[in-house]
C-alpha positions as semicolon CSV with decimal commas, in nm:
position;residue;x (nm);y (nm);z (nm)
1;X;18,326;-3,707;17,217
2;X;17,951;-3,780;17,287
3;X;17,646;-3,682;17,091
4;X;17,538;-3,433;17,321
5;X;17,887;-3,264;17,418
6;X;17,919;-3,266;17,002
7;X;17,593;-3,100;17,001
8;X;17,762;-2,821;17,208
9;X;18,059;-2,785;17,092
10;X;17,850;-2,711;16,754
11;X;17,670;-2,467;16,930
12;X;17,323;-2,636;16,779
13;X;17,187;-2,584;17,135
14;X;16,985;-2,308;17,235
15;X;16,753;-2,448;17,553
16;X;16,713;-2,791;17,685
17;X;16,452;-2,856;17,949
18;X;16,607;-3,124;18,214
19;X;16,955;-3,111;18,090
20;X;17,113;-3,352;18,290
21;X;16,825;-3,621;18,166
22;X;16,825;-3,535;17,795
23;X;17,257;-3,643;17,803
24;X;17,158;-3,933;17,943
25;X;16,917;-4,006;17,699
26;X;17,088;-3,875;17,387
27;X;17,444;-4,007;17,478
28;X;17,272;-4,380;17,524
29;X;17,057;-4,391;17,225
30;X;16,722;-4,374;17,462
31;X;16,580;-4,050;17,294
32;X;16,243;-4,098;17,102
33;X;16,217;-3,795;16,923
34;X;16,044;-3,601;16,666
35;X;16,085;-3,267;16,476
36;X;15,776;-3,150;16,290
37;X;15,769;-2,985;15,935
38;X;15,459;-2,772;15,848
39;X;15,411;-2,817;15,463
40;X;15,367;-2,482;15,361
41;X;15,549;-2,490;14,979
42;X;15,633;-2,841;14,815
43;X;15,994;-2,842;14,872
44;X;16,192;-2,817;15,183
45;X;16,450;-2,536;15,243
46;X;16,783;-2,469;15,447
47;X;16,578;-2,357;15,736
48;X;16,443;-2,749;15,744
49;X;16,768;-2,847;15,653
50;X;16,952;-2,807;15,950
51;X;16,677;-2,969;16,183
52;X;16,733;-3,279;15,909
53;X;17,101;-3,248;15,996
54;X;17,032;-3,282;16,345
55;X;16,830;-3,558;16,322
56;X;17,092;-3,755;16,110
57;X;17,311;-3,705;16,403
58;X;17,098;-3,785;16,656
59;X;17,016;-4,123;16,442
60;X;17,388;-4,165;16,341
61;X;17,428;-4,215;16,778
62;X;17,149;-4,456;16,800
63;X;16,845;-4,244;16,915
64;X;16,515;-4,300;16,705
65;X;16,374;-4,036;16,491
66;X;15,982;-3,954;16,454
67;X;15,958;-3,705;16,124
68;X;15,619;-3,573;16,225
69;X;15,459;-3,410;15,867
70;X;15,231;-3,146;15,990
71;X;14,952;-3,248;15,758
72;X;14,682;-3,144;16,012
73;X;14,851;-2,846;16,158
74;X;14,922;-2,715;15,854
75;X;14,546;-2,633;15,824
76;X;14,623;-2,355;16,105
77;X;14,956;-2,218;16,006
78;X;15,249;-2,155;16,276
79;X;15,240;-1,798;16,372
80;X;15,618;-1,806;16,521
81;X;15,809;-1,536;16,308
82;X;15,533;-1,411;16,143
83;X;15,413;-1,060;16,098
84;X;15,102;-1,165;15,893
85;X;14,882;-1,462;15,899
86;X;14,980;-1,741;15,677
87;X;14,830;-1,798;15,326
88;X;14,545;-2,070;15,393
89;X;14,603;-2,376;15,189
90;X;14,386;-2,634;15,030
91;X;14,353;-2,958;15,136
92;X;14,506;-3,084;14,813
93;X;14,818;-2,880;14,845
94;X;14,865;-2,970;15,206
95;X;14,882;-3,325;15,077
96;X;15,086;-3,262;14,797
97;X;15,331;-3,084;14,979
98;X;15,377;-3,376;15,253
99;X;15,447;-3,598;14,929
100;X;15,715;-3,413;14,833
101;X;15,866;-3,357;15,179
102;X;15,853;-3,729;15,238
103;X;16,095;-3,805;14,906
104;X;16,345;-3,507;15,025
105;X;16,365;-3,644;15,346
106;X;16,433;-3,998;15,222
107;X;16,785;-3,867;15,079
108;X;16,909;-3,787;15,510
109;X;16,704;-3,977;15,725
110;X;16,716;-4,352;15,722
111;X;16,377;-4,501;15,743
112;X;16,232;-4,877;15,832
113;X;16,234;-5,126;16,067
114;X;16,374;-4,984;16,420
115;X;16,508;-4,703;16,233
116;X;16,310;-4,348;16,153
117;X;15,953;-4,350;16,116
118;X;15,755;-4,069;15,977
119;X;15,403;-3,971;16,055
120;X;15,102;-3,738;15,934
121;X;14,899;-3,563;16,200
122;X;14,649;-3,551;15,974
123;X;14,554;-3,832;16,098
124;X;14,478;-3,773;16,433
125;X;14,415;-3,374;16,448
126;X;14,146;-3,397;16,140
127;X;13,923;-3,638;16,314
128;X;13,933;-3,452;16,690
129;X;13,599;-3,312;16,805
130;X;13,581;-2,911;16,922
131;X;13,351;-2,973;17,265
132;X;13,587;-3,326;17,341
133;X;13,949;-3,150;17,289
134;X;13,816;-2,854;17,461
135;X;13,710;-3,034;17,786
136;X;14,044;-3,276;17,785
137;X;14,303;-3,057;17,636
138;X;14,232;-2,662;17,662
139;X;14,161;-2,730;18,050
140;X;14,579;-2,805;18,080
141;X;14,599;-2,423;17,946
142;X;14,604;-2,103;18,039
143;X;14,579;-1,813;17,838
144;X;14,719;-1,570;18,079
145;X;15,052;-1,817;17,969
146;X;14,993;-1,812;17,629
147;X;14,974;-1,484;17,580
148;X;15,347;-1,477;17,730
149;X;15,440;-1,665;17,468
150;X;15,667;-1,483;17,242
151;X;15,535;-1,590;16,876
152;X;15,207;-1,471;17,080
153;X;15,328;-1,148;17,176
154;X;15,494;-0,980;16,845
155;X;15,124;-1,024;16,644
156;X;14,916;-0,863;16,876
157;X;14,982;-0,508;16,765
158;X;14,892;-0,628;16,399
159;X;14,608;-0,899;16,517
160;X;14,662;-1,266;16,630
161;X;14,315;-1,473;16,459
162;X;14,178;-1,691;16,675
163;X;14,251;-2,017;16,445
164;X;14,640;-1,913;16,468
165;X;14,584;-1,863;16,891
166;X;14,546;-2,269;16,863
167;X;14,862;-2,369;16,704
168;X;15,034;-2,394;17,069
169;X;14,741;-2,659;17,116
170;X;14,757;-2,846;16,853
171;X;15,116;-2,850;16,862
172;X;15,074;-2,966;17,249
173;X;14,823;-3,227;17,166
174;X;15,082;-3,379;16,894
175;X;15,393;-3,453;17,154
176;X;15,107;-3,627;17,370
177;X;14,946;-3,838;17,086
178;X;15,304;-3,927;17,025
179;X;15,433;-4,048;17,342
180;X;15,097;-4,212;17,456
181;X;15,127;-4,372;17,040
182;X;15,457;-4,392;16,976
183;X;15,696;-4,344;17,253
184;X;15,798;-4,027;17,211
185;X;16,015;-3,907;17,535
186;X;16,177;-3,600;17,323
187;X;16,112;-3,278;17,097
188;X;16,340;-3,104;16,883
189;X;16,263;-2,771;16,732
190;X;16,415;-2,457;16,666
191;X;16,427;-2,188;16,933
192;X;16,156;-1,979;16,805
193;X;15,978;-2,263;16,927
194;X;16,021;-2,284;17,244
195;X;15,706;-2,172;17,419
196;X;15,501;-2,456;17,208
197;X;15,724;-2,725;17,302
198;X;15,674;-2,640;17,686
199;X;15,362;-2,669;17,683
200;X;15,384;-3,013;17,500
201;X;15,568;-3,161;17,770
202;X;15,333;-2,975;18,066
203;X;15,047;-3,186;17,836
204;X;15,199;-3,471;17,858
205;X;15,299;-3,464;18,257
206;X;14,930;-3,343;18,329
207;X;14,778;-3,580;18,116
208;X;15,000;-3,913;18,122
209;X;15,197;-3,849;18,451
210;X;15,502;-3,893;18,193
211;X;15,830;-3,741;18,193
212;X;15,895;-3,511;17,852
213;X;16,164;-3,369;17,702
214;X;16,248;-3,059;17,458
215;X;16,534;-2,908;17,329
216;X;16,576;-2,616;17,089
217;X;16,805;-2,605;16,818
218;X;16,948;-2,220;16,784
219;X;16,856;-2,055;16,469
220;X;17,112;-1,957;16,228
221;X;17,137;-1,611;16,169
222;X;17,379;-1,436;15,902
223;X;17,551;-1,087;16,010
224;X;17,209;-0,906;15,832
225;X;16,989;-1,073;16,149
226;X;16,836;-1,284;15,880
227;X;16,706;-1,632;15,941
228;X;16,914;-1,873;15,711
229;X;16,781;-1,968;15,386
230;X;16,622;-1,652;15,260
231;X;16,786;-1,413;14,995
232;X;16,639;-1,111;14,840
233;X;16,481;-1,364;14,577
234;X;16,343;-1,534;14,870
235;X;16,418;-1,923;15,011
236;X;16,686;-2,142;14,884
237;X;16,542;-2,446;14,808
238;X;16,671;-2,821;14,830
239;X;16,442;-2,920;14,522
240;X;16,709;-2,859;14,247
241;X;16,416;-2,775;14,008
242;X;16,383;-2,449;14,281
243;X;16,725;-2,395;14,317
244;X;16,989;-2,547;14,107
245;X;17,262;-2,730;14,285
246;X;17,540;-2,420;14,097
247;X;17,260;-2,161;14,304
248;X;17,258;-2,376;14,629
249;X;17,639;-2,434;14,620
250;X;17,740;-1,990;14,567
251;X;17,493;-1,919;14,828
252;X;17,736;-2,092;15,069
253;X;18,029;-1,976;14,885
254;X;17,928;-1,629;14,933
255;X;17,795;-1,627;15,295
256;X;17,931;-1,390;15,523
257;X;18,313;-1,373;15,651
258;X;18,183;-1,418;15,991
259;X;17,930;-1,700;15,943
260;X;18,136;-1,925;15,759
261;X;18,270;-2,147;16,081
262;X;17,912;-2,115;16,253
263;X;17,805;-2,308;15,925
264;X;18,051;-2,562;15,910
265;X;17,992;-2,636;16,267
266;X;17,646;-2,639;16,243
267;X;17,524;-2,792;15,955
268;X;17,882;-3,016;15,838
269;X;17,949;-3,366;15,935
270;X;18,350;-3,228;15,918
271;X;18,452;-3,413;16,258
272;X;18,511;-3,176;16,519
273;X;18,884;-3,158;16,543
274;X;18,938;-3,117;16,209
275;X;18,665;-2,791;16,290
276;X;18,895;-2,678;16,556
277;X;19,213;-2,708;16,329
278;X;18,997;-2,517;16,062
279;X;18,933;-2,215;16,317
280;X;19,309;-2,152;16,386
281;X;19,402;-2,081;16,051
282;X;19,509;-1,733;15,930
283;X;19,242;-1,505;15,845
284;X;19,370;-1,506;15,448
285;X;19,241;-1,874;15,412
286;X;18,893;-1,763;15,487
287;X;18,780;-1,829;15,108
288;X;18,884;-2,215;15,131
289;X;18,693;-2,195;15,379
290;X;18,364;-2,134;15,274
291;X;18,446;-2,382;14,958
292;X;18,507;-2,632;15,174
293;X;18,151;-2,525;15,323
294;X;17,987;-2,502;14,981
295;X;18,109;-2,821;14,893
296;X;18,007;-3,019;15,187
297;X;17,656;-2,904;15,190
298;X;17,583;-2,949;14,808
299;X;17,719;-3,266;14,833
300;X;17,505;-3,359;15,117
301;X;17,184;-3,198;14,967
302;X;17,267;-3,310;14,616
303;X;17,522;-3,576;14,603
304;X;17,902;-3,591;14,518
305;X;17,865;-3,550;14,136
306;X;17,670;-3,221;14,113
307;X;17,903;-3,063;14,381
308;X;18,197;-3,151;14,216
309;X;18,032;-2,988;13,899
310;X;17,924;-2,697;14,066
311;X;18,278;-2,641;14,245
312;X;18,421;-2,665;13,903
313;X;18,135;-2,379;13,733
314;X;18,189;-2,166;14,068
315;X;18,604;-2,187;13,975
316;X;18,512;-2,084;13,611
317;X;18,304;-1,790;13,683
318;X;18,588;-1,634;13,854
319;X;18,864;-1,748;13,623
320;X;18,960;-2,077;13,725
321;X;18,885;-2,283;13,390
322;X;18,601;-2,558;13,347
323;X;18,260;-2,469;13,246
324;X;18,029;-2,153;13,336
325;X;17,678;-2,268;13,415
326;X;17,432;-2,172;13,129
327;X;17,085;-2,136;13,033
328;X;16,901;-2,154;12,728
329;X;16,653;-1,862;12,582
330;X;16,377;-1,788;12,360
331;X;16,371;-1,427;12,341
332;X;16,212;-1,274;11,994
333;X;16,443;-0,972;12,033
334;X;16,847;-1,100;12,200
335;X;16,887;-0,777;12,377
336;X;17,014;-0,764;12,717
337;X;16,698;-0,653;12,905
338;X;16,483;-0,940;12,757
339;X;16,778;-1,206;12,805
340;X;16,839;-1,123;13,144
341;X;16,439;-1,202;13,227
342;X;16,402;-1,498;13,016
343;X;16,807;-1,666;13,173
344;X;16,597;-1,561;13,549
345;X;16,875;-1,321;13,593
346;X;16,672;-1,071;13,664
347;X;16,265;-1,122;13,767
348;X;16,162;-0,765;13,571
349;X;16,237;-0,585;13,269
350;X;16,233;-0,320;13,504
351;X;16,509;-0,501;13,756
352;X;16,698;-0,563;13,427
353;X;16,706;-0,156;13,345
354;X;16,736;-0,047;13,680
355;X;17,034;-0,276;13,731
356;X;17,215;-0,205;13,426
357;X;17,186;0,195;13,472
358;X;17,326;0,109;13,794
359;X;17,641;-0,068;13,628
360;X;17,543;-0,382;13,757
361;X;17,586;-0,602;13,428
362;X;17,850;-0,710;13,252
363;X;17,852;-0,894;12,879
364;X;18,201;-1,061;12,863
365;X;18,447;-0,839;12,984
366;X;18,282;-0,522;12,929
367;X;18,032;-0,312;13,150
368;X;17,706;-0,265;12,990
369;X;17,566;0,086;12,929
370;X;17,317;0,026;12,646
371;X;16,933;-0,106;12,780
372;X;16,966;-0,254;12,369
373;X;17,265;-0,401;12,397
374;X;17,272;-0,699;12,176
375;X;17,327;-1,095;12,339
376;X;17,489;-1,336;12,120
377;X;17,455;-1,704;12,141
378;X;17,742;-1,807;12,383
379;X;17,780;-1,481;12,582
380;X;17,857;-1,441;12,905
381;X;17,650;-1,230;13,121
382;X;17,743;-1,131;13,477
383;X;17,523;-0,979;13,688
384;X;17,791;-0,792;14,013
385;X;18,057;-1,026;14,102
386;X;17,845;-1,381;14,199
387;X;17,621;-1,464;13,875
388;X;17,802;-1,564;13,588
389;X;17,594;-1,749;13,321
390;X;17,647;-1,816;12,976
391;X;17,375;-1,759;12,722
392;X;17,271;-2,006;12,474
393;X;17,034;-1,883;12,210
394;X;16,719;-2,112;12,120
């Protein structure tokens, strides 16, 4: 099977523009292409995660990968799926955070020589003059069309700021400094995207009289309409110091019962007829399943070692033998309420009481009534049936 019938059978696409062109290109290694990532926090989550998974594919065929660090745009802040306006960041953070993205990515994407390059538009978008990119680039727009657009539309009830209104722009003027610089013939993106790559490749046809392509990636969604990665804690991180490879591997044990063969097909390098055996087995198996799914994507995100090790701590917590995962505390008093806060079991003394009058804690094998409950050094706590940690006293 080809790259881009693989692609489909995945279901990783949501929109192509020129579909007949992009196979050509994709199946014959001619695609150029770059996916940007705004730095907006100094680790990458699963959200990035599976446009790094495409990109590995698309490399793994032959087609070139740009990783585009959005360095200058993230001065603006992409309003696509926001409500509010972004937090503004400093300069230093912006740069601190494309550091760290740069040695995450290193781990998927292959770079050097006629392989994946990666790129700062910083560099270009920093140094543009207001008058100049007014006159050459905001003449290709219309804001009758940008006002169409859909990450347009949802903020205008709660206000749209005029520095956010140029993110299409900038995001425009990118895919055109990259094919005139770097022969960029392709965008990849996810599909709330979509708007701001079109108008990328009308730039670059206006402009350079070039053909341009886009394609959108479809967002993963659980059953809650949620966009992957986020939790009630918030993202799951691929930094391990953010979110431990035990955390990253039972947040893909525990997805949903209908989600779990979207995942493997979307984010797994599990060959595709193996997938298709996989979806014809008997609804009981669904549990290997999403191990098998776990297991994969720590091992990708964290290698084979710390996925075995988490497999084996996942198996323990429910009874399986090995060793629990554990954290050590320095609490002055070692009741439950403070443990829970200082193990990051809980993020309140207040979430600690309001989950244990709830019933929500266990210490060992029994339910835990008493806010004072004393923790000994080596107790299990588990919080509902997916955290399981075992205490050790400082």
């Amino acid at each position: 099977m080809r790259i881009y019938e693989e692609l489909r059978k995945r279901g990783l696409i949501a929109q192509v523009t020129d579909e007949e062109e992009i196979k050509e290109l994709i199946n014959n290694g001619g695609a150029r292409f770059y996916i940007g990532f705004d730095p907006t926090a100094d680790s990458l989550h699963v959200g990035h995660f599976m446009a790094l998974c495409l990109m590995k594919r698309l490399q793994m065929a032959g087609n070139k990968p740009v990783v585009l660090l959005g360095g200058g745009t993230g001065y603006i802040g992409d309003p696509s799926g926001r409500t509010d306006m972004r937090s503004m960041l400093t300069p230093e953070t912006i740069q601190h955070n494309c550091d760290c993205f740069k040695k995450q990515m290193e781990r998927f994407i292959e770079f050097g020589d006629d392989k994946a390059i990666i790129v700062n538009n910083a560099s270009w978008l920093l140094d543009l003059k207001y008058v100049e990119l007014l006159r050459d680039v905001g003449a290709c727009f219309t804001v009758n069309n940008m006002l169409r657009a859909e990450c347009y539309k949802q903020r205008m009830e709660k206000g749209l700021s005029f520095l956010e209104f140029n993110y299409m722009i900038m995001q425009a003027y990118d895919f055109w400094h990259l094919s005139e610089n770097y022969g960029c013939n392709m965008q990849f993106g996810g599909d709330d995207q979509w708007s701001n790559m079109l108008a990328g490749t009308e730039l670059i046809r206006k402009k350079s009289g070039k053909d341009a392509y886009a394609m959108t990636i479809t967002l993963l969604l659980n059953s809650e309409g949620k966009k992957m990665g986020k939790t009630a804690k918030g993202a799951v991180w691929l930094d391990e110091n953010k979110t431990p490879p035990y955390d990253f591997y039972q947040y893909w044990r525990n997805v949903d019962d209908a989600d779990v063969m979207k995942c493997i097909k979307m984010l797994t390098f599990i060959p595709v007829e193996q997938i298709d055996e996989m979806e014809a087995w008997d609804i009981s198996r669904v549990n290997e399943k999403k191990e098998i799914l776990a297991f994969e994507l720590t091992k990708l995100v964290h290698g084979e070692e710390k996925a075995e090790k988490a497999q084996a701590m996942a198996k323990a917590a429910f009874g399986g033998g090995g060793e629990l995962p554990s954290k050590e505390v320095s609490v002055e008093t070692a009741t439950i309420i403070p443990v829970l806060v200082a193990a990051g079991i809980c993020s309140s003394n207040g979430e600690a009481r309001r989950l244990i009058q709830q019933g929500g804690v266990s210490l060992n094998d029994d339910k835990v009534t008493d806010i004072n409950a004393p923790v000994n050094d080596g107790d299990v706590i588990h919080k509902g049936k997916k955290v399981h940690v075992k205490i050790h006293l400082k």
